[in-house]
C-alpha positions in Angstrom: -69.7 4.3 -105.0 -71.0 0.4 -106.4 -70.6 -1.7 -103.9 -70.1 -4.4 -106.6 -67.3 -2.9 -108.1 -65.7 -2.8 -104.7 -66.3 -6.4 -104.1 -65.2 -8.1 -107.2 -61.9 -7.1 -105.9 -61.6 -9.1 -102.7 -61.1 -13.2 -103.6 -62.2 -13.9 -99.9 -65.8 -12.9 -100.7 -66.0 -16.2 -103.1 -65.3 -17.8 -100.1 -68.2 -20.6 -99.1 -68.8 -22.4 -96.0 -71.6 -25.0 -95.3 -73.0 -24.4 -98.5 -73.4 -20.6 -98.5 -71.3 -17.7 -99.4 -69.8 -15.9 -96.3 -70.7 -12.6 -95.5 -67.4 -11.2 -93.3 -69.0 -9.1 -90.1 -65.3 -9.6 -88.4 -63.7 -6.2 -89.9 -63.4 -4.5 -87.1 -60.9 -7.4 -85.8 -59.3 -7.1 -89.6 -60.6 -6.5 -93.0 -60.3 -8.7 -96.2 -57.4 -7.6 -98.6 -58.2 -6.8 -102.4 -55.9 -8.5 -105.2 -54.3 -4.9 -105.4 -52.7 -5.4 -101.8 -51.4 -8.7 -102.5 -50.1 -7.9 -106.0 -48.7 -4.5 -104.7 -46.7 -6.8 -102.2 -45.8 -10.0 -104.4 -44.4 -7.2 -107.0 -41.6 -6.0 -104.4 -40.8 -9.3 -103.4 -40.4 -10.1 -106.8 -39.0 -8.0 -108.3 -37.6 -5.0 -106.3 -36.7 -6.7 -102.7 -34.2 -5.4 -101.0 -32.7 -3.2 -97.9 -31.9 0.9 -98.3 -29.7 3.1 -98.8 -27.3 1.1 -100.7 -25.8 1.4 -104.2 -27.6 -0.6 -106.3 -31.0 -0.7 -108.5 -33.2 -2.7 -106.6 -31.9 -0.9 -103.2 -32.6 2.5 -104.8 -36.2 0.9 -106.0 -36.8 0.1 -102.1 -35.9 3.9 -101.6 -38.4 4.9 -103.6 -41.1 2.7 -102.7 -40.9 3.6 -98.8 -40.8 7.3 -100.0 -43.8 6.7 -102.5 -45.4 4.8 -99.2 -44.7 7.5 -97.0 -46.3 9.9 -99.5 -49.3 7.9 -100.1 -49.8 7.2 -96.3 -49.6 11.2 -95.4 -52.3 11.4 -97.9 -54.7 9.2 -96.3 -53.9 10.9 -92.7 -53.4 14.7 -94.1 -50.0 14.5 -93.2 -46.4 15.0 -93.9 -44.1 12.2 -95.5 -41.1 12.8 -92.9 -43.9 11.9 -90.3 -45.1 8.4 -91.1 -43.2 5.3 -89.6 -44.0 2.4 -89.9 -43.7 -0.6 -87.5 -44.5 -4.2 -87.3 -48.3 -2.9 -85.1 -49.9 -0.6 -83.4 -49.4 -2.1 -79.8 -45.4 -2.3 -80.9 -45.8 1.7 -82.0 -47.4 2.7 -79.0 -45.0 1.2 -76.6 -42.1 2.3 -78.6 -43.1 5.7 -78.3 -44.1 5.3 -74.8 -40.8 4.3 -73.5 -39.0 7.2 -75.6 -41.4 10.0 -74.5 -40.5 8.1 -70.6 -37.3 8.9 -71.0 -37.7 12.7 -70.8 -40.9 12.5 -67.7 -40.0 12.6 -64.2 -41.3 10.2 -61.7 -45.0 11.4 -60.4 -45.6 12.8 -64.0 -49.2 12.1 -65.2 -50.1 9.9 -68.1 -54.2 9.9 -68.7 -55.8 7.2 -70.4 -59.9 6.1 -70.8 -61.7 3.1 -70.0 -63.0 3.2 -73.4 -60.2 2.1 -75.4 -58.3 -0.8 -76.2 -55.9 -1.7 -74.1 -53.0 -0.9 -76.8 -53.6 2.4 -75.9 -53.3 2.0 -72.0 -50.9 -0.7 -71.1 -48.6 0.7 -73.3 -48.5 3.9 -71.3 -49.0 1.9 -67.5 -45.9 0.3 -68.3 -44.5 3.3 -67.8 -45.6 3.0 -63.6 -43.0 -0.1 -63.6 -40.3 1.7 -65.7 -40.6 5.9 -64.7 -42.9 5.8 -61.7 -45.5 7.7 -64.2 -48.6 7.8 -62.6 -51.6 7.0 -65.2 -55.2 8.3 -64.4 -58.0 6.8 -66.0 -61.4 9.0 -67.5 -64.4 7.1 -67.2 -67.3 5.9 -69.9 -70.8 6.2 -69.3 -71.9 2.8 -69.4 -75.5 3.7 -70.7 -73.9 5.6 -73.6 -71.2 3.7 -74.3 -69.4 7.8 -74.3 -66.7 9.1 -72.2 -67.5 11.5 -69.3 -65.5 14.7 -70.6 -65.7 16.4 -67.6 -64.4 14.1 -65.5 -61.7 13.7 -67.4 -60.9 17.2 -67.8 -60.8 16.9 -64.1 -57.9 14.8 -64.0 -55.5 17.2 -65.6 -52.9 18.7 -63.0 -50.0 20.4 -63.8 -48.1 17.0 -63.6 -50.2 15.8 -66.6 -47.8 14.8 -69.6 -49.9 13.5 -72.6 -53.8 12.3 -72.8 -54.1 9.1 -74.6 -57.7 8.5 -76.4 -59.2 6.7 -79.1 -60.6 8.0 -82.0 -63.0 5.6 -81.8 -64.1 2.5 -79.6 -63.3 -1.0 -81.5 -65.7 -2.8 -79.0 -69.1 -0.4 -78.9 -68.3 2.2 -82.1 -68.0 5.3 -80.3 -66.4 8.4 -82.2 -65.1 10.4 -79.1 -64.8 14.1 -79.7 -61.3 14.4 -80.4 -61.3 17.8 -80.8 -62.7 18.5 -77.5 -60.3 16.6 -76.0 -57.4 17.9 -77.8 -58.5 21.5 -76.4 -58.4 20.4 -73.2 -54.3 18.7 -73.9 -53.2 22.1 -75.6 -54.7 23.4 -72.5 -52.5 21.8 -69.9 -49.6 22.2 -72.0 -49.9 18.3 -72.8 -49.3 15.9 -75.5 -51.9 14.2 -77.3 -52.1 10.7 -78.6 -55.1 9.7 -81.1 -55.4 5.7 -81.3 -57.0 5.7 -85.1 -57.3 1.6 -85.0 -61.0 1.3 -85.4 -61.6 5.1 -86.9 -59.1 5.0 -89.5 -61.4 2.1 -92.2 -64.9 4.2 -91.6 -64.0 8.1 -91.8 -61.2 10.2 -93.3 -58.5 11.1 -90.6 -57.1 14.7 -90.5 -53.9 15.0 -88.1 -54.7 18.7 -88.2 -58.2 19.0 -88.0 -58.3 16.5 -84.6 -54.9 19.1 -83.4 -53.1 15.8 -81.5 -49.3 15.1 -81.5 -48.9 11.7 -82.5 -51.9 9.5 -84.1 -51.2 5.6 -84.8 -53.6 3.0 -87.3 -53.0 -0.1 -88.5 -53.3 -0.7 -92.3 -55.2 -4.6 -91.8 -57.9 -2.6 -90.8 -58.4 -0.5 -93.8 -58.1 -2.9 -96.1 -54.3 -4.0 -96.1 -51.3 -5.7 -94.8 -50.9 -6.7 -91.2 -48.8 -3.8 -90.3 -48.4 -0.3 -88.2 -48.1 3.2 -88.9 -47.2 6.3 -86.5 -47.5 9.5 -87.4 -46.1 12.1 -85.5 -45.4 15.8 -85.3 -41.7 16.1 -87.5 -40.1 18.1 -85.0 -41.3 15.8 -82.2 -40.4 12.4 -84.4 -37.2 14.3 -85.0 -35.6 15.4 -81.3 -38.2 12.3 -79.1 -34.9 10.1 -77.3 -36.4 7.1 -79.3 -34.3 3.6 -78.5 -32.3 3.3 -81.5 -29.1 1.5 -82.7 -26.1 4.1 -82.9 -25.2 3.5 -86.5 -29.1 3.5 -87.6 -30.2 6.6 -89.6 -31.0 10.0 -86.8 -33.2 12.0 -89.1 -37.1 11.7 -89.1 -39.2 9.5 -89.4 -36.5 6.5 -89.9 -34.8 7.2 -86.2 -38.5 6.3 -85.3 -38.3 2.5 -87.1 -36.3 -0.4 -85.4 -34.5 -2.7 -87.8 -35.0 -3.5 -91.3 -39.0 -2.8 -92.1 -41.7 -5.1 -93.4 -41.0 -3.2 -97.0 -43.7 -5.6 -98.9 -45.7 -4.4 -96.2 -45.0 -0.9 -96.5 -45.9 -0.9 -100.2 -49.0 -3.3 -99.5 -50.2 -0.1 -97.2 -49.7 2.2 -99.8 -51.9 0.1 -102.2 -54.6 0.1 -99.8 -54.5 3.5 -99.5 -54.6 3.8 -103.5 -57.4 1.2 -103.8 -59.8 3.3 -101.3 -58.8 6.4 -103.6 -59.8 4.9 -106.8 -63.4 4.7 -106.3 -63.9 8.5 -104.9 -63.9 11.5 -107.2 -61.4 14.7 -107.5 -58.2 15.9 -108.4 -56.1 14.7 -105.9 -55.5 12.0 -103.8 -56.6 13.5 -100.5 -59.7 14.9 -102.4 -60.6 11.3 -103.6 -60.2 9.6 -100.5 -63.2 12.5 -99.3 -65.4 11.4 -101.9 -64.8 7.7 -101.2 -65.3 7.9 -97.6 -68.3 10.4 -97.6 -69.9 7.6 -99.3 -68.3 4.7 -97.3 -69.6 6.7 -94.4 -73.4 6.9 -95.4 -73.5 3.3 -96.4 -72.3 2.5 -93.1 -74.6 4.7 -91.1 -77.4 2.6 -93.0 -76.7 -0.2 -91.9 -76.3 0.6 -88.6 -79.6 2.2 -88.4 -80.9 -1.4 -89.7 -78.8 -3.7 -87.7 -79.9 -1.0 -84.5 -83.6 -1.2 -85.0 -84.3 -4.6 -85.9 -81.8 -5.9 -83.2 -83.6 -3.8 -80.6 -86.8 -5.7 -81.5 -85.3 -9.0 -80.2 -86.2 -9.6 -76.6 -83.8 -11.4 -75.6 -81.2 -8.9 -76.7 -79.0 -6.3 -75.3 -77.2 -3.6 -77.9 -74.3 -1.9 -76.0 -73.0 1.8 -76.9 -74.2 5.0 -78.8 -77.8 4.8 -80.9 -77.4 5.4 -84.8 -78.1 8.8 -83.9 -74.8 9.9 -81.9 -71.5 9.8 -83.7 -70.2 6.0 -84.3 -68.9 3.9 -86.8 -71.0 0.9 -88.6 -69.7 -1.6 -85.6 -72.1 -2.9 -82.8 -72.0 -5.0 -79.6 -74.9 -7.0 -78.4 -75.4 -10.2 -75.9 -78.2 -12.6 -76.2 -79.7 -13.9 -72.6 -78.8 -16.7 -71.7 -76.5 -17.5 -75.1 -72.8 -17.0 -74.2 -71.4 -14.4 -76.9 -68.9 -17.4 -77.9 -72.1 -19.8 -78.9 -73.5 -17.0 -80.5 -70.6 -16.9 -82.9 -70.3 -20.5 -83.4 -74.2 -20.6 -84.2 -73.7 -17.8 -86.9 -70.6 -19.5 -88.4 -72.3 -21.9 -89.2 -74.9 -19.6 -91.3 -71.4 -18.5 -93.1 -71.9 -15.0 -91.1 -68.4 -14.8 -89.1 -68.3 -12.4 -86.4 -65.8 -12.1 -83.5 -66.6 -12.6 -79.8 -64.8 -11.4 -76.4 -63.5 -8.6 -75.1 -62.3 -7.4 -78.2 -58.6 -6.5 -75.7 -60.8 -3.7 -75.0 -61.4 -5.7 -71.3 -62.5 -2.2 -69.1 -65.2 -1.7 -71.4 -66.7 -5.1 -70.8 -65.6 -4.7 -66.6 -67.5 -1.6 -67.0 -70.7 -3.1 -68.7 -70.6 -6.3 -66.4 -70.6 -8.6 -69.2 -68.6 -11.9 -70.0 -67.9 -11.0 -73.0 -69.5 -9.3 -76.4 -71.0 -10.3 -79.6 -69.4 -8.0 -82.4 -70.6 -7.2 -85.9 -68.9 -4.6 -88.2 -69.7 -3.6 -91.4 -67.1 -2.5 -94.3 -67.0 -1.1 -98.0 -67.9 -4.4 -99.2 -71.0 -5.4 -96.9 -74.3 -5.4 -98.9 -77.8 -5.0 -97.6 -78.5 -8.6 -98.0 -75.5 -9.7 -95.7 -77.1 -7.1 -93.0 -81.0 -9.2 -93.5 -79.0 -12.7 -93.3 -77.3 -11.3 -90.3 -80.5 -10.3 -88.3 -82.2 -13.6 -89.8 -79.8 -15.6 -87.8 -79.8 -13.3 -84.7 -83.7 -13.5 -84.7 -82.9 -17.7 -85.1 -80.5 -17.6 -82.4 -82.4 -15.5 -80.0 -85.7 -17.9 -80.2 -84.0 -20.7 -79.2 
């Protein structure tokens, strides 16, 4: 995989501020968008826009695109097509489900969630306290690991226990949690199983059936697309859930799932970031070329982390946060500088042309947990090169001497 070839796709990498080109260390709060996103979208506005199901060309050309999406996205997740709904995020998903799969729990029933997550993947499920009377129980992290403590949250499961929500990986310190592990232990309790694939789904290759879980959600402007949600979803459960639905709409998986006329140039703009990643990997299928393009992805990533980690860790002044380069994470990292609030950090490399995001990344437990204000983020993606990693750490060093 040539990283060049990758980034003479992406306009926004022309981009120059103060004199310099920017290097983007933000992906992990959104990704750039190749000219095959935007064209993918501007083409069905164009020239095919219109709603479904109805007798006409460019209404049986929507059809077909939203299937072709469907297809393409159940691909990328090993999937079927009659699981994938889309929605206008995530957080929109999440509650969605949540208040469907509330309709068939009894007050006292037992929702588990982590501190380790974003909180799209826990106040979507303690809203249901206010609407059920489901009571949610929380699995802690390990604050010098940046990990969840399996065992304790094995030791929350009851008999009441309903669904474990968990993310795939942690969008504030890079942790990959052991999704298989905990899947066991939901299949063990007779649970459900809810993967939040946010942060995972732009740095390794998902597999529904490999991780075992029930429902798995991503959002495609972190991989590389259009600011917009998918769901995926066991068909038979997408297919009885009581989801909250107009009476006329359609009652057949996965469109009972989707409220309201879709962002269809966002649909298609999904798909074509899902074919973009798949043109630069190797194989005779779709699925087999995404492999190949993340197995690659994957070790580029894992470089730089190992750089960013060790010359980072030099700096006295500061603190990394989460798993080593040795334990399983994604090419994101968390730091603080002393005395530097993580905001001024930002500003100072902004003005280097290195953004990178700052805060609580609305992953606010994790930050609780570590005692901290607020974090310094910097995440890699497919078109990071070595030399935006050295200016990076050239402008932490600056910053931290100060």
């Amino acid at each position: 995989m040539s990283t060049d070839a990758i980034r003479k796709h992406f306009p926004a990498l022309a981009r120059v501020h103060n004199g310099k080109l920017v290097a983007y260390f933000d992906a992990p709060g959104g990704t750039q968008a190749p000219r095959q996103v935007a064209d993918a979208m501007n083409d069905y506005l164009f020239h095919h826009n219109a709603n479904t199901h109805w007798h006409y060309p460019t209404s049986a050309e929507t059809d077909a695109i939203l299937l072709s999406a469907r297809e393409t996205v159940a691909d990328f997740i090993n999937g079927s097509p009659t699981e994938i709904a889309f929605g206008a995020n995530m957080t929109t998903l999440t509650f969605h489900l949540g208040r469907a799969l509330g309709r068939m729990w009894n007050e006292g029933d037992e929702v588990i969630v982590t501190e380790l997550d974003h909180h799209a993947n826990v106040d979507a499920w303690r809203a249901l306290t206010v609407d059920r009377g489901i009571v949610v129980r929380t699995a802690r992290m390990n604050c010098d690991s940046g990990q969840l403590d399996y065992e304790q949250l094995e030791s929350l499961v009851t008999d009441r226990t309903k669904l474990i929500a968990a993310g795939a990986a942690s969008n504030s310190l890079g942790t990959i949690n052991d999704l298989q592990r905990i899947g066991k232990i939901a299949r063990d309790a007779n649970a459900l199983f809810f993967v939040d694939a946010v942060h995972y789904a732009p740095h390794a290759l998902i597999d529904v059936k490999e991780i075992g879980c029930d429902f798995l959600a991503c959002s495609a402007y972190k991989f590389y697309g259009p600011h917009i949600g998918v769901l995926w979803g066991k068909f038979e459960l997408l297919d009885t859930i009581p989801f909250p639905k107009l009476a006329p709409a359609p009652d057949y998986a996965p469109e009972r799932v989707e409220t309201g006329t879709q962002n269809h140039e966002g649909i298609a703009g999904a798909a074509a970031a899902v074919e973009f990643l798949a043109s630069f990997g190797n194989g005779a299928t779709r699925r087999e070329k995404l492999a190949d393009f993340f197995g690659s992805a994957h070790a580029a990533g894992a470089r730089f982390t190992r750089m960013l980690w060790d010359a980072l860790s030099t700096m006295k002044r500061v603190r990394l946060y989460g798993p080593p380069p040795t334990a399983p994470r994604t090419p994101t990292i968390s730091f603080t500088i002393d005395g530097i609030h993580a905001d001024d950090v930002a500003r100072a490399l902004a003005n280097e042309a290195l953004f990178a995001s700052s805060g609580d990344f609305y992953a606010a437990t994790v930050c609780e947990r570590l005692n901290v204000d607020a974090l310094l983020r910097v995440g890699c993606a497919c078109y990071t090169t070595e030399e935006d990693v050295q200016r990076l750490v050239e402008a932490v060093s600056r910053v931290a001497r100060e």
